[in-house]
KEFI-430475 format. One line per field, with one value per residue (C-alpha): residue number from 1; residue in one letter; x, y, z. Coordinates in steps of 0.1 Angstrom, whole numbers, plus 5000, padded with zeros to 4 digits. Example, Ala and Ser with C-alpha at 12.3 -4.5 7.8 and 13.67 -1.06 7.14 Angstrom:
2
i <- c(1	2)
aa <- c(A	S)
u <- c(5123	5137)
v <- c(4955	4989)
w <- c(5078	5071)
This chain:
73
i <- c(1	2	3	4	5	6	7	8	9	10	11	12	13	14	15	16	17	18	19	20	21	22	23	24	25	26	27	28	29	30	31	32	33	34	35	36	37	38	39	40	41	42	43	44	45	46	47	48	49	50	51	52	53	54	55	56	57	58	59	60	61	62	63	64	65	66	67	68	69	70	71	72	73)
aa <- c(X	X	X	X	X	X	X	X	X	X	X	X	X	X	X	X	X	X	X	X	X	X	X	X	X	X	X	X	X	X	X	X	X	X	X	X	X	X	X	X	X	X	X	X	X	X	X	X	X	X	X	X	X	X	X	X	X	X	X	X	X	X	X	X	X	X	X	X	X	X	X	X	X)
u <- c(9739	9734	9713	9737	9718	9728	9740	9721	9717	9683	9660	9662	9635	9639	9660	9635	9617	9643	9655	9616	9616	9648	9637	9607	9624	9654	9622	9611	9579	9565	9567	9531	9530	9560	9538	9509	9524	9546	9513	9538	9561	9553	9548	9574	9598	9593	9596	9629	9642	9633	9652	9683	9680	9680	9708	9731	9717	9713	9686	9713	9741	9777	9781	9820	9840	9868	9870	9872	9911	9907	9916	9929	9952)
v <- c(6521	6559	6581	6610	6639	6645	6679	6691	6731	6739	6740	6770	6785	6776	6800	6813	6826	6836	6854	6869	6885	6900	6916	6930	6943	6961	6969	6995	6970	6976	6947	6943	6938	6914	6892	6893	6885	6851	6829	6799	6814	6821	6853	6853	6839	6867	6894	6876	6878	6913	6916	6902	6921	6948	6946	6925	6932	6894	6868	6844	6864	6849	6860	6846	6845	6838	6807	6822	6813	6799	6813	6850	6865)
w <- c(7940	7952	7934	7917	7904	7869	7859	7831	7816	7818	7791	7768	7743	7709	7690	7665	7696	7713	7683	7678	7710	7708	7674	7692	7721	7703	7676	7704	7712	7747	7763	7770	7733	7733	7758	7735	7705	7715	7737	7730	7760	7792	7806	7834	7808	7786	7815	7826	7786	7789	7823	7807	7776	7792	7820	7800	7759	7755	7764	7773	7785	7790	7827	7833	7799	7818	7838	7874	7895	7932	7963	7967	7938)
């Protein structure tokens, strides 16, 4: 039998951090602060949570609400 990769989200932070750092941020924390204050995350994750945050106001933004129709309208 042929391996088939499985399609899987990927792993999200837990909410309670997730929530945290979206508190701090809209808190007016600097983000070097932010950083400092959650160890438990990485600091790239963080940074991208802040990217997100602030180009779409949500960690996990909902990019497509809409499912998207094929081919040309």
């Amino acid at each position: 039998m042929p391996f088939l990769p499985a399609f899987t989200m990927p792993p999200r932070a837990p909410a309670h951090i997730v929530a945290s750092i979206e508190s701090d941020y809209f808190g007016l924390i600097s983000t070097k602060n932010i950083v400092i204050r959650h160890p438990e995350v990485a600091q790239c994750t963080v940074y991208s949570f802040i990217k997100n945050l602030k180009e779409h106001g949500a960690v996990y933004p909902i990019l497509h609400a809409e499912p998207q129709p094929f081919g040309r309208r």
